[in-house]
N, C-alpha and C positions, 0 to 999 in steps of 0.2 A: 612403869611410866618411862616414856623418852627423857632423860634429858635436859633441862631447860638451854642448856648450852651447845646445842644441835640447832639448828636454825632450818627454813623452809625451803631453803637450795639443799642442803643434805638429806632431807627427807625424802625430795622429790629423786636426786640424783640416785640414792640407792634403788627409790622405787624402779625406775629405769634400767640400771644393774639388773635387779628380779625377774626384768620381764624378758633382760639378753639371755638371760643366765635359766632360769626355772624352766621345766619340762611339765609336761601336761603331765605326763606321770607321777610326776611328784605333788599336784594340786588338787587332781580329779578326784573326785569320792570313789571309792573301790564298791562301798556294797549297797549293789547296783539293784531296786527294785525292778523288777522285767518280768511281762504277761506274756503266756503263751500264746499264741495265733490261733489256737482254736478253742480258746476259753470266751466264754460269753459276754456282749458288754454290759451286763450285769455286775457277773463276776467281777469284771476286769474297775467299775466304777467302785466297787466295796474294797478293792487292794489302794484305790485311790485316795478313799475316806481315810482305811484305815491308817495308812503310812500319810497320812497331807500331803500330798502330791499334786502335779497336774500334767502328766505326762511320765512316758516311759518307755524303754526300748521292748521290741516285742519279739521273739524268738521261737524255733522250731524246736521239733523233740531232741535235735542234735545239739541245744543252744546258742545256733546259728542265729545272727541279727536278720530281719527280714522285715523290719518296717518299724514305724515312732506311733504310737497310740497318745492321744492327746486330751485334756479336757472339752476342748471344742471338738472333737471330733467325736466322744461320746454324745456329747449334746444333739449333735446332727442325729447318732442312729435313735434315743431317745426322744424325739420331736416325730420320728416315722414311727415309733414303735413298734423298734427292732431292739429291746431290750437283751431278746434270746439270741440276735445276731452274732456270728463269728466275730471278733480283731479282727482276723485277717480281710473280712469284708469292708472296712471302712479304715483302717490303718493308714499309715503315709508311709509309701514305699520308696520314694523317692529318698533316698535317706545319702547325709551330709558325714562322715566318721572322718575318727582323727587316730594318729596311733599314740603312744602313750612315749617314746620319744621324742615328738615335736614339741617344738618351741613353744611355750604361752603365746609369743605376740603371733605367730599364724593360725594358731587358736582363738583369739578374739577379734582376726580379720575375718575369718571364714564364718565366724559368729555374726560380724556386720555385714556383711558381702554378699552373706546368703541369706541375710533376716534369718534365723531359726533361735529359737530360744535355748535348746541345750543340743549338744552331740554325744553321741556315743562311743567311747574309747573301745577300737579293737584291737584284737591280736593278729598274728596273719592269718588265724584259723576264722579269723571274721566273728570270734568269740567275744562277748560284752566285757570289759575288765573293769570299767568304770565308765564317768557320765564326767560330763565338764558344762560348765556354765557362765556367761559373765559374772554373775554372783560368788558361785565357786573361786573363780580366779581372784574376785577385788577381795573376800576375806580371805585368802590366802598371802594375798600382797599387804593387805590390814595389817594382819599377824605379823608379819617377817618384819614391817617396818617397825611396828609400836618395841618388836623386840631389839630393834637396830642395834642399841646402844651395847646393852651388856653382851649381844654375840658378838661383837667386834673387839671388846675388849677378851674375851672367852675362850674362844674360835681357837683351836690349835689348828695352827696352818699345816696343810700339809698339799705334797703334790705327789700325780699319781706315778705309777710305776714306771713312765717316760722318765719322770727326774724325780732326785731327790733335793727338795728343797731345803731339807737340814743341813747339804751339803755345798748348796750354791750359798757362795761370798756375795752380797750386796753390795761390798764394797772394790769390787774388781767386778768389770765387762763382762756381762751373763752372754754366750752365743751357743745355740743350739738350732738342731735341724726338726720338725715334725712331719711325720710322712703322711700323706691325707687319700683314702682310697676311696673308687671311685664308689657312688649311693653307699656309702659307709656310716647312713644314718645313726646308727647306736651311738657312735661316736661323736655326732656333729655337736660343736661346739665346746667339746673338751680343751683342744688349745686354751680360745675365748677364759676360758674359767681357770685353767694352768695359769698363764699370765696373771690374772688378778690378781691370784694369791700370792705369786712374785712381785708384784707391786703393792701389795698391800703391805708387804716387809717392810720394803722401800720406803713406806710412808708419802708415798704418789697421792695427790691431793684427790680426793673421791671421785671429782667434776672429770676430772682428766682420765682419770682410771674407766671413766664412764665410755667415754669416746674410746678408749683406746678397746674397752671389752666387743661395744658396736661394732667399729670396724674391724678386728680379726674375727668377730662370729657370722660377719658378712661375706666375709674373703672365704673363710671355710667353707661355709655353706655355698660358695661359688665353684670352689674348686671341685667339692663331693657331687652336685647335680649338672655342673655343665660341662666336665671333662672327664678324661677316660684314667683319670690321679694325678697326685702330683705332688709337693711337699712346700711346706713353710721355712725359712730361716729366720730366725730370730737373733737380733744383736740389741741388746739395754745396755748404755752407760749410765753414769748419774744425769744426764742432759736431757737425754731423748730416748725414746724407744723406735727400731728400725725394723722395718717388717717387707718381706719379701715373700710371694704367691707363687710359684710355677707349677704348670700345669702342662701334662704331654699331650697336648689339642682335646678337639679340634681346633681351634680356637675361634674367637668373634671376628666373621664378618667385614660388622659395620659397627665400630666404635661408638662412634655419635649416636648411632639409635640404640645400643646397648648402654648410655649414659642418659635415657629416656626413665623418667620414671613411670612406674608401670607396664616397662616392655619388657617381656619374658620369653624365652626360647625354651624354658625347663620341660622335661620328660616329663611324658603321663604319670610315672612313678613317683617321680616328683612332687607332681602336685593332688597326687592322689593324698600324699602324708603330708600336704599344706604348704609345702615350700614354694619356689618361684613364680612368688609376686610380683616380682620385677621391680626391688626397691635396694635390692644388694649396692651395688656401684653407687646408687647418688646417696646414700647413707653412709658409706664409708666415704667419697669425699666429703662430703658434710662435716664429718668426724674429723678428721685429720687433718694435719697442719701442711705437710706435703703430698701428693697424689700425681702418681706415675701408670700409664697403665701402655702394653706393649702387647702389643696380639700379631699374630701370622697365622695363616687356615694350614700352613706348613708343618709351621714349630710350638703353635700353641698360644699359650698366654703365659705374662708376668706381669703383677702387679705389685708396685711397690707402693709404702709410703709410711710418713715417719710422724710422729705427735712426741713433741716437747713437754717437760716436766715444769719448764715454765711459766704460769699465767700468761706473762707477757707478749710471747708468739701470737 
């Protein structure tokens, strides 16, 4: 049980935390029921009985993805009585995938966005590694939150092989550089998560730590899809945390239309693995208490800006 002295702002804030934070690879179901494309929909209706299902990715002798078999779409070959029919004749090939690096929240927009009920988790070999779902992802967040209390209290902090957190002072000016390379998707969002657990030391008040995860997981993800690298500086005193983006171009443009929400310039690679929604910039001002942002199609981009420890800012 939670807690009774957790209250409905720290529930929701961690929920929030989860959703900057977790990776579709860490939520999705791994064992992935999947029909062959030329098994019968027969066949393919009796794997559905058996496993309770209503849907499932559908693949070649190489178990290559190649289309979604559905409960309604059986229904259709069964009303023609095409029982003996291929998958592959009535399948939906149009298909929506995600990779198992991406973020939950561009998982549950490409879930709205595109109306689809589930997607399929590839590898770059286009091979099935699991299935993600809104259901999937809310008992995943269920879980993580009802456990809130005692992995907080639990949790051996630790940061990754960039720093050693047993060895940074809380109580002396944390400054450090991270270097951000460009579609370095494995990566994205590690700062994001590095910082947490330096502020959770800290004893940074959750709400705040919330904002502050948003906007470096925004900047990252900005720097890794719309330039060619570029690195973070980081400065924390006990006051404020201070955050610095540069990136070595191209850089934006047109400012103002890039502080549009919903305006995206991101690669087809990009947004093949769910990124560049076009929500990066007006989310981290949102977030933060300062917001600076300096572009030239010369020199690039730098984005500053700073969130106070606080409340009263």
């Amino acid at each position: 049980m939670i807690s009774n002295e957790l209250n409905n702002n720290e529930y929701y804030s961690h929920a929030i935390e989860l959703l900057y934070t977790l990776t579709v690879g860490e939520v999705m179901v791994k064992n992935v029921i999947s029909v062959n494309e030329n098994m019968s929909i027969k066949e393919t209706m009796e794997i559905f009985k058996k496993y309770h299902i209503t849907g499932c990715p559908v693949v070649n002798f190489d178990n290559i993805l190649v289309g979604i078999i559905s409960m309604s779409d059986i229904l259709d070959a069964l009303y023609e009585n095409k029982a003996q029919d291929l998958v592959k004749n009535w399948m939906t090939t149009k298909i929506y995938t995600i990779h198992p690096e991406v973020n939950i929240v561009k998982a549950l927009d490409l879930l709205s966005t595109k109306s689809v009920g589930r997607i399929p988790v590839i590898d770059y070999d286009r091979k099935v590694i699991g299935i993600i779902t809104n259901g999937i992802i809310l008992k995943s967040l269920l879980l993580r939150v009802e456990k809130f209390s005692e992995a907080t209290e639990k949790e051996a902090i630790k940061l990754a092989s960039a720093l050693n957190l047993d060895e940074i002072r809380i109580d002396q000016p944390i400054k450090f550089k991270w270097e951000l390379k460009q579609n370095d998707f494995e990566n994205a969002g590690k700062l994001s998560s590095e910082l947490k657990k330096i502020l959770a030391k800290m004893n940074i008040d959750r709400i705040i730590v919330r904002r502050i995860s948003i906007a470096t997981y925004e900047a990252e993800i900005n720097v890794l899809i719309h330039s060619v690298g570029g690195y973070a500086l980081i400065d924390i005193n006990s006051e404020r945390i201070h955050e610095e983006f540069i990136d070595f171009g191209p850089g934006i443009p047109d400012i103002d239309k890039a502080m549009e929400e919903g305006y995206s310039t991101a690669s087809q690679i990009a947004r093949d693995l769910g990124f560049g929604a076009g929500m990066g910039l007006p989310n981290i001002k949102k977030s933060v208490d300062i917001f600076n942002l300096q572009s030239s199609t010369n020199e690039g981009t730098k984005l500053i800006f700073e969130v106070f420890f606080d409340k009263k800012h």
